[in-house]
C-alpha positions in Angstrom: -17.1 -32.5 9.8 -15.8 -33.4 13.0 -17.1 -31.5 16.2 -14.2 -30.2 18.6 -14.7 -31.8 22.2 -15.5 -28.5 23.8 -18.3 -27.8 21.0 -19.6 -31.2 21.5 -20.0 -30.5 25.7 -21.6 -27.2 24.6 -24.0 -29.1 21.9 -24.8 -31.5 24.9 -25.7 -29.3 27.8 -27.4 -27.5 25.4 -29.8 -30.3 24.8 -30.6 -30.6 28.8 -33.2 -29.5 30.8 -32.8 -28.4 34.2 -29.5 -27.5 35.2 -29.0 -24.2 35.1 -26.0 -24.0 38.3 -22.4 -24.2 38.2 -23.1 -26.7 41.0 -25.5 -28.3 38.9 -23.2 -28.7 36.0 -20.3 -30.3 37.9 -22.6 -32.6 39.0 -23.5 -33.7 35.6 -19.8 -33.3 34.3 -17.7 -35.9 37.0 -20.7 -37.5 38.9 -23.6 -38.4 35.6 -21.1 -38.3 32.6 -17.9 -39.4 34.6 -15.4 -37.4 32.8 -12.1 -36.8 34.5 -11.5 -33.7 36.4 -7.9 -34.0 34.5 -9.6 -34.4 31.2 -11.7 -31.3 31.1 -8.8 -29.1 32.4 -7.0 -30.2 29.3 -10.3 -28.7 27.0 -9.9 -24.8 25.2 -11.7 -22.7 28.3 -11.3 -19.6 26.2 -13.6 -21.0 23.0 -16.3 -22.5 26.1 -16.1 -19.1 27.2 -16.2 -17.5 23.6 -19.1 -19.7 22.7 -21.1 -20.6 25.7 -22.8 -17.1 25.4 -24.2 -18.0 21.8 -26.5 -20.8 22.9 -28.4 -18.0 25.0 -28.9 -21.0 27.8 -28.6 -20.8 31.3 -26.8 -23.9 31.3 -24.3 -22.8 29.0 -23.9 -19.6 31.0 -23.0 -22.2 34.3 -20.7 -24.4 32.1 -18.8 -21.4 31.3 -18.6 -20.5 34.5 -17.5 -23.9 36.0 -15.0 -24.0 33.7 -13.6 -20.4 34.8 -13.5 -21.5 38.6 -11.3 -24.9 37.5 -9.1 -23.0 35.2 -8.5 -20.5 38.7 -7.7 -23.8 40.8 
């Protein structure tokens, strides 16, 4: 089985320590991991939003979040 690209950010983050900030997470998204702003906008915000709260992680809380404030841009 083949993870989904928004599952396999989630698996990731989930595996970090120490960023727990929607700041901190764009940070990590363009700037440590260098994906394209263009790229993540493409991703299924609803299922990041859907799952994020299931990992029970503050990161996965801020990845939700960052997600909401690009999908509002």
């Amino acid at each position: 089985m083949i993870a989904e690209p928004e599952k396999a950010i989630c698996d990731a983050v989930y595996k970090l320590a120490g960023v727990a900030s929607v700041d901190g997470i764009e940070r990590l998204l363009l700037d440590d991991w260098r994906m394209e702003r263009e790229d993540l906008a493409t991703l299924d915000i609803e299922f990041i939003q859907w799952i994020a709260p299931r990992y029970h992680r503050k990161s996965l809380t801020a990845l939700a979040g960052w997600f909401s404030r690009v999908a509002k841009r």
